[in-house]
C-alpha positions as CSV (number, residue, x, y, z in Angstrom):
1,X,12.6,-17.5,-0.8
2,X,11.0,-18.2,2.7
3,X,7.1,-17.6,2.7
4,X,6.1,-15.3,5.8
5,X,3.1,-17.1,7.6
6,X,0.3,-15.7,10.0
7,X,0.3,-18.8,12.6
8,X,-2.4,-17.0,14.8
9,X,-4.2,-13.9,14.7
10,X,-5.9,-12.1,18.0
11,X,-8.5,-9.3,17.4
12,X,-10.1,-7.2,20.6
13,X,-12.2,-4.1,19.9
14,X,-11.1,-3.8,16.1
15,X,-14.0,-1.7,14.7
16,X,-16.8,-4.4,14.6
17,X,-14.5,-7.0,15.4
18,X,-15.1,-7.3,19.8
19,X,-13.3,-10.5,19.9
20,X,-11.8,-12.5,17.0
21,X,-9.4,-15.4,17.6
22,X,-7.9,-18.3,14.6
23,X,-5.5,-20.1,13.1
24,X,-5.3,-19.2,9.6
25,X,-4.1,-21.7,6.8
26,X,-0.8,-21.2,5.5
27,X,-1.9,-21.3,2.1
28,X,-6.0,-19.7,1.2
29,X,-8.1,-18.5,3.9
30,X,-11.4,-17.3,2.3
31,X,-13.7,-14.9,4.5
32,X,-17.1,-14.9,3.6
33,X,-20.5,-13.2,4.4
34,X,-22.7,-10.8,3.5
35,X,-21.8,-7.0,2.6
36,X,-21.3,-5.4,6.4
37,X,-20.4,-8.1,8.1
38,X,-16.6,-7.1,9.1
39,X,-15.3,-9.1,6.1
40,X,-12.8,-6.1,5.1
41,X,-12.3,-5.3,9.3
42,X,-10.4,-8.5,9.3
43,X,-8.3,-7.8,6.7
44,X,-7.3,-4.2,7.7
45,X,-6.6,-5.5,11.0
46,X,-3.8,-8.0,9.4
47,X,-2.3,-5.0,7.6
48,X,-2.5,-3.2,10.4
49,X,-0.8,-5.5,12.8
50,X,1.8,-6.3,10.3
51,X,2.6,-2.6,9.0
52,X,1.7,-0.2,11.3
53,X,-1.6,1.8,9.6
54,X,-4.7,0.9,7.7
55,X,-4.7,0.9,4.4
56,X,-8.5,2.5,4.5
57,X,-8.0,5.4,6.7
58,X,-5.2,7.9,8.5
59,X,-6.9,8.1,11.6
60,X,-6.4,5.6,13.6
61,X,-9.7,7.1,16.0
62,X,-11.3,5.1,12.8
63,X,-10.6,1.7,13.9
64,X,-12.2,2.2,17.4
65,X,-15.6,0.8,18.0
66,X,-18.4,3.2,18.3
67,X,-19.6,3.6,21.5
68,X,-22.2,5.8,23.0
69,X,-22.1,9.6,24.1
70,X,-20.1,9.3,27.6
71,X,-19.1,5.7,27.2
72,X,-15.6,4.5,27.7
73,X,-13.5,3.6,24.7
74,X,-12.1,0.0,24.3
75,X,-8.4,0.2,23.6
76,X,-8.1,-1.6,20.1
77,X,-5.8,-4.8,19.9
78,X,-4.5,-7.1,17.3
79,X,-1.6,-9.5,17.7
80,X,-0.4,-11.6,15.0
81,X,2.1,-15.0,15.5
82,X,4.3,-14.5,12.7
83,X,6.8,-17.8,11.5
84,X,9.8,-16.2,9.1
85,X,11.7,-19.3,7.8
86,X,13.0,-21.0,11.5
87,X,12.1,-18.0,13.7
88,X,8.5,-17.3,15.1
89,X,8.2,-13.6,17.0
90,X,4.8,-12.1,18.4
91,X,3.5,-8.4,16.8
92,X,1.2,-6.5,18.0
93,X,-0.5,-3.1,17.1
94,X,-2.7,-1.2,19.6
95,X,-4.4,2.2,19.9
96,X,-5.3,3.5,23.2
97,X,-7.3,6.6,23.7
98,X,-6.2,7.9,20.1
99,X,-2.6,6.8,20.2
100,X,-1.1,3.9,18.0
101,X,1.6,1.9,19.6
102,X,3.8,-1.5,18.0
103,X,5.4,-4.0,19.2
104,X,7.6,-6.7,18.7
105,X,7.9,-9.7,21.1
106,X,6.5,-6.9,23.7
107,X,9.4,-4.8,22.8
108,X,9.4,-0.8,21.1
109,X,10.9,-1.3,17.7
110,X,13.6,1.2,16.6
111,X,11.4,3.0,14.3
112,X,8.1,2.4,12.7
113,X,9.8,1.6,9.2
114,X,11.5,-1.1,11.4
115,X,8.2,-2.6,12.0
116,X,6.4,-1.5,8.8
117,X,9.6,-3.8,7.1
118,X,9.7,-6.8,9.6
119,X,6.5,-8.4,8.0
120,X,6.0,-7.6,4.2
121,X,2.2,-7.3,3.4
122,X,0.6,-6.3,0.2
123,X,-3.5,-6.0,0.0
124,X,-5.4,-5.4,-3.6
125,X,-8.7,-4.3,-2.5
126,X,-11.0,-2.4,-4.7
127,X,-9.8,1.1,-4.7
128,X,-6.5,-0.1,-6.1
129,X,-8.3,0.2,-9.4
130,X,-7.6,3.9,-9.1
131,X,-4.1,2.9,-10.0
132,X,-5.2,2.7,-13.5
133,X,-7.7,5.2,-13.6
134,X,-6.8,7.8,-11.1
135,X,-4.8,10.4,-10.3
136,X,-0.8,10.2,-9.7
137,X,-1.1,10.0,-6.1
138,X,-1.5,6.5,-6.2
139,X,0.9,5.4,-8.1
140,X,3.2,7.6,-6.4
141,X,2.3,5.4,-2.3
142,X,2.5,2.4,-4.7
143,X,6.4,3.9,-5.5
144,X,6.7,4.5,-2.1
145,X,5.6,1.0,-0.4
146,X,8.4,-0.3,-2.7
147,X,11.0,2.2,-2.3
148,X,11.0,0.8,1.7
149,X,12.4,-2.2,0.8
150,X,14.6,-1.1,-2.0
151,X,15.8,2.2,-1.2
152,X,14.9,2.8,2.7
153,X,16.0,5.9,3.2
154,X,13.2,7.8,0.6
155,X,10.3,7.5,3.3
156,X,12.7,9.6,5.4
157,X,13.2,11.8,2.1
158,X,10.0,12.2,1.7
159,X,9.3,13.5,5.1
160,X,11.8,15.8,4.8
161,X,10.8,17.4,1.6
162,X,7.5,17.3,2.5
163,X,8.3,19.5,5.7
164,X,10.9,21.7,3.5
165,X,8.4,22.4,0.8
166,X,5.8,23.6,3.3
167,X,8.3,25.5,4.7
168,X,9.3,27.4,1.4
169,X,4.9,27.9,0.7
170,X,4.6,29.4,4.3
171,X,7.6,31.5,3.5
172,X,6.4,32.9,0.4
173,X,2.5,33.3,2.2
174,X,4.0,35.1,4.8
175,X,7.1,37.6,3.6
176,X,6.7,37.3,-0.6
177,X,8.9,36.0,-2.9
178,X,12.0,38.2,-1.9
179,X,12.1,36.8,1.4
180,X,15.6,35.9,2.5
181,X,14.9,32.4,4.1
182,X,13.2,31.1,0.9
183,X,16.6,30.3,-0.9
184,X,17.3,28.2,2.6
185,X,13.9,26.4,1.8
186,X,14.8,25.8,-1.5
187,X,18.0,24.4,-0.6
188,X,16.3,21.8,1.6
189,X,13.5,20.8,-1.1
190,X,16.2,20.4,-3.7
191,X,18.2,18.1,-1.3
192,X,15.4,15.9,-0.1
193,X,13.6,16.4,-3.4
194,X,16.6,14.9,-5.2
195,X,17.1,11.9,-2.5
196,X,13.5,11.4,-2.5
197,X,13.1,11.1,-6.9
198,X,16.3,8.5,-6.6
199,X,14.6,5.9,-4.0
200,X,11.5,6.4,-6.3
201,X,13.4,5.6,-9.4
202,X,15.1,2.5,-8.2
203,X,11.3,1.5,-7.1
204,X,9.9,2.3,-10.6
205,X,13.0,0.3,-12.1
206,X,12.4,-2.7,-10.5
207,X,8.6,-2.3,-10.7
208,X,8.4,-1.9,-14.7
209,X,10.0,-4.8,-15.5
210,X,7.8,-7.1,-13.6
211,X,4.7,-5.4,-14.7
212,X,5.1,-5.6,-18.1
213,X,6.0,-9.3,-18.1
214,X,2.9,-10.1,-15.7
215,X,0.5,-7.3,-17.5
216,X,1.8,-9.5,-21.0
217,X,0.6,-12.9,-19.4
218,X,-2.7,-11.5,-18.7
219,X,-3.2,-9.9,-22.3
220,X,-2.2,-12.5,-24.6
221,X,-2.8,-9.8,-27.4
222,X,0.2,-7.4,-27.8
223,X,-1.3,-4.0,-26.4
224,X,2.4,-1.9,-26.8
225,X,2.2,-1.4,-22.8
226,X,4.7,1.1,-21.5
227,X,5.0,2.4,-18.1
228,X,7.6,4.6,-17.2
229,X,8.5,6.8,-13.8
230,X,8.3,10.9,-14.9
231,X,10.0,12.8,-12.1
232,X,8.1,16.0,-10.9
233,X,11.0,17.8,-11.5
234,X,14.7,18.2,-12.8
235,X,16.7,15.4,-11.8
236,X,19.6,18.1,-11.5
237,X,20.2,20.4,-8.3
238,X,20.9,24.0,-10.0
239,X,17.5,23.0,-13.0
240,X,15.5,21.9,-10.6
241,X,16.7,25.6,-8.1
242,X,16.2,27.5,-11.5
243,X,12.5,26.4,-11.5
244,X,11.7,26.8,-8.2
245,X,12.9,30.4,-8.4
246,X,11.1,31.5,-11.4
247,X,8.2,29.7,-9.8
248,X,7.9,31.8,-6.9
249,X,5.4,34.1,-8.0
250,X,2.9,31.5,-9.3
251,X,3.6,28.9,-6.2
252,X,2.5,31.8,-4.0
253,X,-0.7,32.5,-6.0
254,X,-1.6,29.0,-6.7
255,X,-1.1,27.9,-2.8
256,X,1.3,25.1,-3.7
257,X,4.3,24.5,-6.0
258,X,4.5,23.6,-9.2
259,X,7.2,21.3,-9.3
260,X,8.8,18.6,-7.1
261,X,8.4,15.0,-6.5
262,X,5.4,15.6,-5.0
263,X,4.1,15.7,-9.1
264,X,5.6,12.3,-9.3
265,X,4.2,10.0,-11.4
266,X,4.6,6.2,-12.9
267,X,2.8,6.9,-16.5
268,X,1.0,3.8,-18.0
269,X,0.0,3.8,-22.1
270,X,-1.1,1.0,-24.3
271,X,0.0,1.8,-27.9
272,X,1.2,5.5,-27.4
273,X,-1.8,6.5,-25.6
274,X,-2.7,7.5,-22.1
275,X,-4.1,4.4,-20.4
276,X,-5.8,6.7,-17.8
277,X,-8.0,7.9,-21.2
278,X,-7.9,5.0,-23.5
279,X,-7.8,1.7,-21.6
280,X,-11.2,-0.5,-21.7
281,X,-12.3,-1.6,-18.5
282,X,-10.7,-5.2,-18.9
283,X,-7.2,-2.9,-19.5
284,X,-7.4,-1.3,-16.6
285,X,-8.0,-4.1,-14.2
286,X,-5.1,-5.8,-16.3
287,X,-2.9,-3.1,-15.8
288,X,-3.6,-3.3,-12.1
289,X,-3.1,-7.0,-11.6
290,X,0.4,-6.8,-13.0
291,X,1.4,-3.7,-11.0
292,X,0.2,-5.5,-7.7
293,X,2.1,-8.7,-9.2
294,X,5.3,-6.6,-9.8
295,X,4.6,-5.2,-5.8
296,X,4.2,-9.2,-4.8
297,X,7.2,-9.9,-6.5
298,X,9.7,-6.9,-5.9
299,X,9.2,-6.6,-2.1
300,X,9.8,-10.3,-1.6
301,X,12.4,-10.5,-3.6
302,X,14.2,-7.0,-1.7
303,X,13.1,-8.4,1.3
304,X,14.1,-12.1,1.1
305,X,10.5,-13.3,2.6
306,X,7.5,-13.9,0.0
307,X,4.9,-10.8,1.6
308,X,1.3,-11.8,2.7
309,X,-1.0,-11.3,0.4
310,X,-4.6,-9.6,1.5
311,X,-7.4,-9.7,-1.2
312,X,-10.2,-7.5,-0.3
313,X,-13.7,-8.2,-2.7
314,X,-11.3,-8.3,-5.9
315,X,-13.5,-11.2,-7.8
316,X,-16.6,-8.3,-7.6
317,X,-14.5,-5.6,-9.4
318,X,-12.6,-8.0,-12.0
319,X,-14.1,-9.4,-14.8
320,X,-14.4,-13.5,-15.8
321,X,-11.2,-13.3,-17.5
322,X,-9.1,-11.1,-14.8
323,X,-10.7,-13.2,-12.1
324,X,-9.3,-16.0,-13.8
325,X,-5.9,-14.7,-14.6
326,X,-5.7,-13.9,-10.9
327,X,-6.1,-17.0,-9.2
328,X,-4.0,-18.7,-12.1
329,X,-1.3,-16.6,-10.8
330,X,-2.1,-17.1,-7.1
331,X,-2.1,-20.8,-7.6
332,X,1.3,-21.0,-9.3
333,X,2.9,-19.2,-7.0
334,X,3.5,-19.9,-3.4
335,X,2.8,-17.5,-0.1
336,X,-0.5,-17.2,2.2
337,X,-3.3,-15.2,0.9
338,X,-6.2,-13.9,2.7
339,X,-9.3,-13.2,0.9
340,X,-13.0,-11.8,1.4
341,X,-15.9,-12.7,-1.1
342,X,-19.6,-12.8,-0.8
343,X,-19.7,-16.0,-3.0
344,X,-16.9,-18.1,-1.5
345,X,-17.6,-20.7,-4.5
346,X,-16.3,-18.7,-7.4
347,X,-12.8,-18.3,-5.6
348,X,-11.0,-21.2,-7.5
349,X,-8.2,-22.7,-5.2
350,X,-8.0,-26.3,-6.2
351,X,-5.5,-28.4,-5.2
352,X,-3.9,-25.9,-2.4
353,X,-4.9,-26.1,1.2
354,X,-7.7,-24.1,2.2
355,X,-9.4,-22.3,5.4
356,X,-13.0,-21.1,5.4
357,X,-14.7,-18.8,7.8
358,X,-18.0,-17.0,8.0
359,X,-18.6,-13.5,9.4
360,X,-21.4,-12.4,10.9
361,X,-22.5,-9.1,12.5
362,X,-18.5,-9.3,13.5
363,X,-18.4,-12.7,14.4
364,X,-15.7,-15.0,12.8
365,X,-16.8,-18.8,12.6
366,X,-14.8,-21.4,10.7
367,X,-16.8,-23.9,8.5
368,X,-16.1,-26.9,7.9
């Protein structure tokens, strides 16, 4: 499997970030500095440029820098050389007055997903702990950034439903729960809902297996780890049409519906037991670790290039022995990382080449 590498990296106007130019390493590159600095703004402007959106905000007005009252907005710019075995290609993400725009080699790609799959990145920054400890939604965007490499067609699904099922809520807000378009909604939420749970379910396949045998190396201790997809709703079209009709009622009092794969969820125990309940701390971030490992692993292997790998803070959320665990991992296996850390000599990388750089106030210096 070919490692993708980030030959060169251009930053203009990139929240703090007025002007940022390097050549990263194709193994470590370790950004340091002080909390503030634009450590993470570095990072989210890799992801950006190599998938299309942040993974901090939905607004992209959010990555502009702040100007004053009547001052002209910068148009925000990152390019990214990109090397993919024997082919090198030029991507570039912009936003200009509010509007996001990708390119590849200064052409429109066909779609976003085109561009969002062209470049594989994966980042582990701190709130991925809500994995773990959070509610479903997370677990169901982790499904998701998988299922666009092994089942393409669910974030088009997903869309879909999503428009369908707001459809079928506005109906029932608007005419009641005898309205004659609602069985059309329903129709469309079963389709999509359906198409949708099957892209997620080939994800959580491949995803399970590779956790639990990362998640195992971490804990040496047998912990009975189980994790398992659990569909929002009936996997079968006239079940899941039965619930949505005797739902009606309570979906128009409660504002939303009850079932669908909007409820998705990938449920994590150790030993029979909730992990979101019972887990220790050390549990959680272990159970993290290996579903980012199983992310590492599935995409690259779906997508034939080993992703990037962006690691935002991680050593100041991770215990000793996870810390550990984590750069044991890194090390054996091959692929370019980027990392942030306020204490650059705890990040253990010996033996593999290695880039340093300082920020400050926004300001990216390489050290020596």
């Amino acid at each position: 499997m070919e490692s993708l590498l980030v030959l060169a990296l251009s930053i203009r106007n990139f929240r703090n970030l007025a002007q940022a130019d390097f050549r990263p390493s194709p193994r470590f590159n370790v950004f340091s500095g002080d909390n503030g600095q634009g450590k993470t703004n570095v990072l989210e402007a890799l992801y950006a440029v190599l998938s299309s959106k942040s993974f901090r905000t939905s607004k992209v007005a959010d990555l502009m820098p702040h100007t004053e009252p009547g001052g002209v907005a910068e148009v925000v710019s990152v390019r990214a050389k990109v090397r993919e075995g024997d082919m090198t290609r030029e991507q570039r993400f912009a936003v200009d007055q509010g509007t996001r725009s990708v390119r590849i080699d200064d052409k429109r790609p066909r779609s976003l997903l085109a561009y969002a799959t062209a470049s594989p990145v994966v980042v582990f920054h701190p709130g991925e702990l809500s994995l773990s400890t959070g509610p479903s939604a997370e677990r169901r965007k982790l499904l998701d950034r998988v299922a666009l490499f092994v089942a393409p067609t669910g974030i088009s699904e997903l869309e879909a439903y999503t428009r369908a099922q707001r459809s079928r809520q506005k109906t029932l807000e608007a005419r009641g729960i005898d309205a004659t378009d609602v069985d059309h909604w329903e129709t469309l939420v079963i389709q999509h809902g359906l198409a949708l749970m099957e892209a997620r379910a080939a994800a959580a396949e491949r995803i399970v297996s590779r956790a639990l045998v990362a998640f195992e190396s971490i804990f040496t201790t047998p912990l009975g780890c189980e994790i398992s997809y659990v569909p929002g709703a009936p996997r079968e079209a006239e079940a899941f049409r039965a619930e949505l009709r005797k739902n009606r009622a309570l979906d128009l009092r409660r504002g939303t519906a009850r079932i669908g794969p909007h409820r998705d969820d990938l449920a994590l125990s150790l030993k029979g037991a909730a992990a979101r309940t019972s887990a220790s701390q050390g549990q959680h971030r272990a159970l993290v670790l290996a579903l980012k490992a199983a992310e590492i692993a599935v995409i690259g292997e779906a997508r034939g290039a080993r992703p990037v790998l962006l690691l935002d803070d991680v050593s100041s959320e991770l215990d000793r022995a996870r810390t550990e665990a984590l750069f044991s991992f890194l090390r054996a296996t091959e692929g370019q990382v980027f990392l942030t850390t306020t204490r650059p000599e705890l990040i253990a990388t010996e033996g593999a080449e290695r880039a340093d750089f300082q920020l400050r106030q926004g300001v990216i210096s390489p050290l020596s």
